[in-house]
C-alpha positions as a Markdown table, in Angstrom:
| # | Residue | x | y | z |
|---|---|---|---|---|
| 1 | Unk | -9.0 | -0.1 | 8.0 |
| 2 | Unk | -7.5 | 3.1 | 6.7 |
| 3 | Unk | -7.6 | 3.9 | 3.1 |
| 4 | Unk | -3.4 | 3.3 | 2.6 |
| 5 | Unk | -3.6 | 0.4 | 4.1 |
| 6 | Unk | -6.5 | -0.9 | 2.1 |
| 7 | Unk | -4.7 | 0.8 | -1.3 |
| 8 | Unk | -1.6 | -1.5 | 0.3 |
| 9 | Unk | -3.7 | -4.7 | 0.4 |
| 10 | Unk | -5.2 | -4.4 | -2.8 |
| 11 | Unk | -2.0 | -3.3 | -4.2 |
| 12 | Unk | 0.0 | -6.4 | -2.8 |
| 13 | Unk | -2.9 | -9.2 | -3.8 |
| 14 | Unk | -2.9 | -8.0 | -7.2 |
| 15 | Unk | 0.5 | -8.3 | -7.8 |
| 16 | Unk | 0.7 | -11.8 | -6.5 |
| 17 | Unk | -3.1 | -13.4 | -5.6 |
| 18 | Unk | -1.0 | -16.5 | -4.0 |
| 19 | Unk | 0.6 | -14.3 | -1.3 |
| 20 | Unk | -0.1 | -16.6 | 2.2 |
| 21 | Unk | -1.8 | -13.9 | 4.8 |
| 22 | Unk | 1.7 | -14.3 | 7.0 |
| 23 | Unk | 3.7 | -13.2 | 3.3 |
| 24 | Unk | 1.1 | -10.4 | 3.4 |
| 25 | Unk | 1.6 | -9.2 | 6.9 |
| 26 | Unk | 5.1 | -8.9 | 6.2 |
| 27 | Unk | 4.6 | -7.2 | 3.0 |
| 28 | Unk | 2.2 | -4.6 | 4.6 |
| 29 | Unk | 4.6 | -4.4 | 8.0 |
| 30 | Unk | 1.3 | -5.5 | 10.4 |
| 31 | Unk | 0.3 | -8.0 | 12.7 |
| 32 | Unk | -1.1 | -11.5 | 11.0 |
| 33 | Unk | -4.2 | -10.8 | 13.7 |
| 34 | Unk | -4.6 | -7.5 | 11.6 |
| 35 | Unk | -3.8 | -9.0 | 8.3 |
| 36 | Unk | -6.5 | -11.6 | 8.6 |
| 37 | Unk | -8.8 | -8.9 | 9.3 |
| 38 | Unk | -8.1 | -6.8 | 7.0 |
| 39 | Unk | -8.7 | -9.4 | 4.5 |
| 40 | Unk | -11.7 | -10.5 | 6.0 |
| 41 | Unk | -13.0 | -6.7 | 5.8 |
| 42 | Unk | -12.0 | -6.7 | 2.0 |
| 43 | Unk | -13.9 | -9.5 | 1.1 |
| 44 | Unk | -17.4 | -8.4 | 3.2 |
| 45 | Unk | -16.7 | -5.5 | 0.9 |
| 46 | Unk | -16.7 | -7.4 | -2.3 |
| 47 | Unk | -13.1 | -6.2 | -2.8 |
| 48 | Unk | -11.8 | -9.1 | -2.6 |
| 49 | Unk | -12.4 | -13.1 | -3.1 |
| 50 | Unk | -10.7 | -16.0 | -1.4 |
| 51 | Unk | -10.0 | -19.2 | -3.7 |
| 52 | Unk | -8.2 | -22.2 | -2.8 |
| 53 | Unk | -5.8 | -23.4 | -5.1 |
| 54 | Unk | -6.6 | -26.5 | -7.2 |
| 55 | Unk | -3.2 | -27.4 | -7.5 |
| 56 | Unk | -2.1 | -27.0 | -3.8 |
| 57 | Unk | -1.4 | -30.0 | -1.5 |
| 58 | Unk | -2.1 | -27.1 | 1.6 |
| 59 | Unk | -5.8 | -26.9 | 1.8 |
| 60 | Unk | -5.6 | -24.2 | 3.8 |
| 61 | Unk | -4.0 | -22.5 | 0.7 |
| 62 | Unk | -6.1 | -19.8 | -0.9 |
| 63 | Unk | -5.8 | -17.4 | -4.2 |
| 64 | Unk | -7.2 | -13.5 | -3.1 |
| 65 | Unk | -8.2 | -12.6 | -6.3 |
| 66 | Unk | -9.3 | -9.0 | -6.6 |
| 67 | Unk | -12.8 | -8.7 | -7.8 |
| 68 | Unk | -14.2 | -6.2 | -10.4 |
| 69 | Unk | -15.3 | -4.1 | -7.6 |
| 70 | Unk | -11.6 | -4.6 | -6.2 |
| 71 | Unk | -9.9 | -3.7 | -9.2 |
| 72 | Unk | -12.3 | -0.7 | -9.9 |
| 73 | Unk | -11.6 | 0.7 | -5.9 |
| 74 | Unk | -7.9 | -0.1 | -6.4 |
| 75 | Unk | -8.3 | 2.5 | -9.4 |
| 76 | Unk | -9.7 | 5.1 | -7.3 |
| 77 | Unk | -7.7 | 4.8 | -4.6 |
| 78 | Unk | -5.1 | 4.8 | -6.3 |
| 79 | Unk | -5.4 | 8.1 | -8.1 |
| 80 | Unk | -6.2 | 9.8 | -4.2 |
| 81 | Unk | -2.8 | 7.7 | -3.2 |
| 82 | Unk | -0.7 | 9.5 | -5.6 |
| 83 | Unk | -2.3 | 13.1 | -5.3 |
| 84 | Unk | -1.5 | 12.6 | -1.5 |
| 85 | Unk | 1.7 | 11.8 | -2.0 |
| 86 | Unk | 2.5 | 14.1 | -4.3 |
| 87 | Unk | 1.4 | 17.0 | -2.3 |
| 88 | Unk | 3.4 | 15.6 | 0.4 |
| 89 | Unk | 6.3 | 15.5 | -2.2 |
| 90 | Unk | 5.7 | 19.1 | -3.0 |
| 91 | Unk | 5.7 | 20.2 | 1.0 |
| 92 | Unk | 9.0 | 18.5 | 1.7 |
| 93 | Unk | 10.6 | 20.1 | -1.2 |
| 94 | Unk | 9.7 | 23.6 | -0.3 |
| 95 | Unk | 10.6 | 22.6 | 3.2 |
| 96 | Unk | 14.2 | 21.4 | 1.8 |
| 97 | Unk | 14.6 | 24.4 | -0.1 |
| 98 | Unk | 13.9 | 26.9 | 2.3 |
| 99 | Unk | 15.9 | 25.1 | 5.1 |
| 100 | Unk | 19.1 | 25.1 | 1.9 |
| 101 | Unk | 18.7 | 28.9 | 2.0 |
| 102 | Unk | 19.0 | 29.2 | 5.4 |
| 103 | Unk | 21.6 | 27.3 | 5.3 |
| 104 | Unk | 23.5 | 29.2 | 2.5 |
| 105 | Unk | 22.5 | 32.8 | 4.6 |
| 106 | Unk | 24.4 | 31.4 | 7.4 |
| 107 | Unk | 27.3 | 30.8 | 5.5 |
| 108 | Unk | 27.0 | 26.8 | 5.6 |
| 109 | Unk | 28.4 | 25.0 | 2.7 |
| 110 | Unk | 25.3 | 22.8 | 1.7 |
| 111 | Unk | 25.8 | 20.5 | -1.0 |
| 112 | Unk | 23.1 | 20.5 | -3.3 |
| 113 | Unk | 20.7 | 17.3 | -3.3 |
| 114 | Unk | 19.0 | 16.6 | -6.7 |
């Protein structure tokens, strides 16, 4: 299970802990097959904990409640998510730039994109 994927999960359950594992898979664009074990790897890691719902007629239904351990890897994650992300952020705008200036040196007629 790959670290975006796993920031993803995390991401999605603690936003809404009553998300069904097929509402997940879509969510996360995968497979149920790979949902389901992607959850299953979350909770051998603590990450995660599966609850059923009290209230819920469906006793298949289940509450994935992000555990301390969860919420304090979500954190960490979370900060390598967004460093990633912004160095990719940084590339593709030097790329854009210098690709503009080409551009502009060829005599194209580039609008500017802000």
């Amino acid at each position: 299970m790959t670290e975006d994927l796993t920031f993803q999960a995390l991401r999605q359950l603690q936003a809404n802990p009553r998300l069904s594992q097929r509402q997940l898979a879509r969510a996360l664009g995968i497979s149920l097959g790979k949902t389901n074990y992607c959850l299953r790897a979350l909770i051998a890691r603590g990450l995660v904990k599966a609850e059923h719902f009290r209230t819920s007629k469906n006793k298949l239904a289940y509450a994935y409640l992000l555990t301390p351990e969860g919420i304090d890897a979500k954190a960490r994650i979370t900060v390598r998510f967004l460093k990633r992300k912004q160095a990719e952020y940084d590339a593709l705008k030097l790329e854009l730039e210098q690709l503009l200036a080409e551009a502009q040196a060829e005599g194209l007629d580039i609008p500017q994109c802000d």
